[in-house]
C-alpha positions as CSV (number, residue, x, y, z in Angstrom):
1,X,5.5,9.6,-9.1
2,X,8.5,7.4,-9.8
3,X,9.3,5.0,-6.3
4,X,11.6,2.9,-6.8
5,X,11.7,-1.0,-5.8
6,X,13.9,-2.1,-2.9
7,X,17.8,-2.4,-4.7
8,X,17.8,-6.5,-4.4
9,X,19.4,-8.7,-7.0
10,X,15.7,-11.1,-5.6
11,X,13.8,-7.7,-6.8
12,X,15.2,-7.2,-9.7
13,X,14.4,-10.3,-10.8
14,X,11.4,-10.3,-10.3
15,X,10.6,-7.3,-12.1
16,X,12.2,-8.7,-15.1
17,X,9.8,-12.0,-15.3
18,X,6.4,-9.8,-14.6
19,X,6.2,-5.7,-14.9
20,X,3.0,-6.0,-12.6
21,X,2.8,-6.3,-9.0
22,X,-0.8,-6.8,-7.0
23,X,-1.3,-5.5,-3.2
24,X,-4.2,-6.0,-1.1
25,X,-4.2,-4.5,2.3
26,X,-6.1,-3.0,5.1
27,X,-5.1,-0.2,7.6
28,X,-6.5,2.1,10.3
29,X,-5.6,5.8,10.0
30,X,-6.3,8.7,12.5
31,X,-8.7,11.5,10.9
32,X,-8.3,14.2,13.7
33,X,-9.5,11.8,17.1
34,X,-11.3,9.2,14.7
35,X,-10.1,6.3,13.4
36,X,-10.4,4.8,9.8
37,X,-10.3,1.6,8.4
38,X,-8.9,1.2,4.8
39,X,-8.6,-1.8,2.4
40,X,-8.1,-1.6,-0.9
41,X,-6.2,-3.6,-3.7
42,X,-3.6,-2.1,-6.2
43,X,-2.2,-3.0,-8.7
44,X,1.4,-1.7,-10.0
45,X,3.2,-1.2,-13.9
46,X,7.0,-0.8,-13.8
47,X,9.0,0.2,-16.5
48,X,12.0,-1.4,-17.4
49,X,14.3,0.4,-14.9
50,X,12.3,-0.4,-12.3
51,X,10.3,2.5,-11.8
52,X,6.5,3.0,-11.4
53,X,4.7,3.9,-14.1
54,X,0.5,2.9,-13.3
55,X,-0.6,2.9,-10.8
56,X,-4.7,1.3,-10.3
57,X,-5.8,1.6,-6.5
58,X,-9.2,0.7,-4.9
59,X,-9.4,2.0,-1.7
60,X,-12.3,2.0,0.3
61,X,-12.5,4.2,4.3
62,X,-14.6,2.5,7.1
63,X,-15.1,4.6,10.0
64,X,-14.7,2.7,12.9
65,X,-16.1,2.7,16.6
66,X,-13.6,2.5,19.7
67,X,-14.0,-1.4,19.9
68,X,-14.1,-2.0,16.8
69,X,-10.2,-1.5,15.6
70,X,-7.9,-4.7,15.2
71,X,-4.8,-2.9,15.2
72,X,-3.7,-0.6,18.3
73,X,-0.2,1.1,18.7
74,X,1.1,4.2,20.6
75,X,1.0,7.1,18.2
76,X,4.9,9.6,18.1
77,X,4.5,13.3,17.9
């Protein structure tokens, strides 16, 4: 697993003052006709060209009733 960061002169500066990023988020997925929430936190180690090298995740999977989900959009086949 080696993602790169966007190509930004911004980016790349950053990733030469700290070689650490920190995410917290939250999501709903689809499991087959029922819906998920997920939040979690990572945390990110680049080396120094930029790509990933840890990664730490905490990820935790709520299922959710109908009414219950903040976030609604038309699902693509």
């Amino acid at each position: 697993m080696n993602p790169r960061p966007p190509e930004s002169p911004s980016c790349r500066k950053c990733l030469e003052r700290a070689r650490f990023r920190a995410v917290r988020y939250e999501y709903h997925h689809d499991g087959s006709g029922r819906w998920y929430r997920a939040q979690g936190n990572e945390n990110w180690g680049f080396d120094e060209l930029g790509c990933m090298k840890q990664r730490y995740a905490s990820i935790r999977d709520q299922l959710l009733k109908e009414g219950e989900r903040k976030f609604r959009w038309e699902l693509k086949s």
